[in-house]
C-alpha positions in Angstrom: 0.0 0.0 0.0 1.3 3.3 -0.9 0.1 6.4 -0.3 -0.6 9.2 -2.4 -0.8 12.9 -2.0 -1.9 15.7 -4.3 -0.9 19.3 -4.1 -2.3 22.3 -5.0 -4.1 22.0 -8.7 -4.1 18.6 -9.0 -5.4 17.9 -5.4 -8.5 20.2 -7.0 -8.9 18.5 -9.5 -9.1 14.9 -8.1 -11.3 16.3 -5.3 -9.1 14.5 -2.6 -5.7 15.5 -0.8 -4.6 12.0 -0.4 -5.5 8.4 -0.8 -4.1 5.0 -0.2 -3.4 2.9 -3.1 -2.5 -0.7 -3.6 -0.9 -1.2 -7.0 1.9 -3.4 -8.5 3.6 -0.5 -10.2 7.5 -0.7 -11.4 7.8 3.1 -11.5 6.2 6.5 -10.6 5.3 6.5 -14.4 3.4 3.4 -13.8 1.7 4.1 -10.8 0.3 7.3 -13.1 -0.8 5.2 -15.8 -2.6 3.3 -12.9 -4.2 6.5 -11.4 -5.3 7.7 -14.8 -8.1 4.7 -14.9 -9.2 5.5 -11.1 -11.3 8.1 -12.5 -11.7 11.1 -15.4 -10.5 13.9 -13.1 -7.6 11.5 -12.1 -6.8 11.1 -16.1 -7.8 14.7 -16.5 -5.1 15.5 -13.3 -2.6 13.5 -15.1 -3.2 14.6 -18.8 -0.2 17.0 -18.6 2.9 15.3 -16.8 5.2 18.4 -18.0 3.2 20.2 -15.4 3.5 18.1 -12.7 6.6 17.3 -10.7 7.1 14.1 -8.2 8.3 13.2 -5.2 9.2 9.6 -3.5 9.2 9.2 0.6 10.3 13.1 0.5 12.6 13.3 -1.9 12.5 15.1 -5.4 12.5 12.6 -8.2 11.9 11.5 -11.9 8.6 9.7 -13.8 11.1 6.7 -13.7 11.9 6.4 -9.9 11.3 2.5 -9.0 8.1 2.6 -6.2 10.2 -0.9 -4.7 9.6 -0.6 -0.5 8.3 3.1 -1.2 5.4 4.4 1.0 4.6 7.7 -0.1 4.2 9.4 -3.6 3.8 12.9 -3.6 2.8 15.2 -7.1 2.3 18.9 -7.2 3.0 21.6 -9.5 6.6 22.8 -10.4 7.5 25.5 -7.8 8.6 28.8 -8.5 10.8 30.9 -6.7 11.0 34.0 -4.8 
């Protein structure tokens, strides 16, 4: 079971902050494949994934990070700075 959290626009648009998922996913990118069929404002959340930036048990990653003995998956915009 991992879980998943949503920030800012994408948390609006799937309507939930975070859920619990059970999936046999290799990589982040297949986790979001998975989360695209959960619903259409999950696919619509996920139509854009230059627009959306990841991060594995805390720590800033790529589509391609392996979800092996991970427990949390985090997506949100990319931040700006100031």
């Amino acid at each position: 079971m991992i879980d998943v959290l949503y920030f800012a626009w994408i948390r609006e648009r799937i309507g939930e902050p975070k859920e619990q998922v059970e999936t046999t996913a290799a990589t982040v990118a297949d986790l979001v494949d998975e989360l695209k069929t959960r619903s259409e404002a999950h696919a619509l959340a996920f139509s854009d994934m230059s627009a959306i930036r990841v991060a594995v048990d805390q720590d800033l990653t790529e589509m391609t990070a392996p979800l092996n003995g991970v427990r949390e998956v985090a997506f949100f915009p990319p931040m700006t700075g100031g």
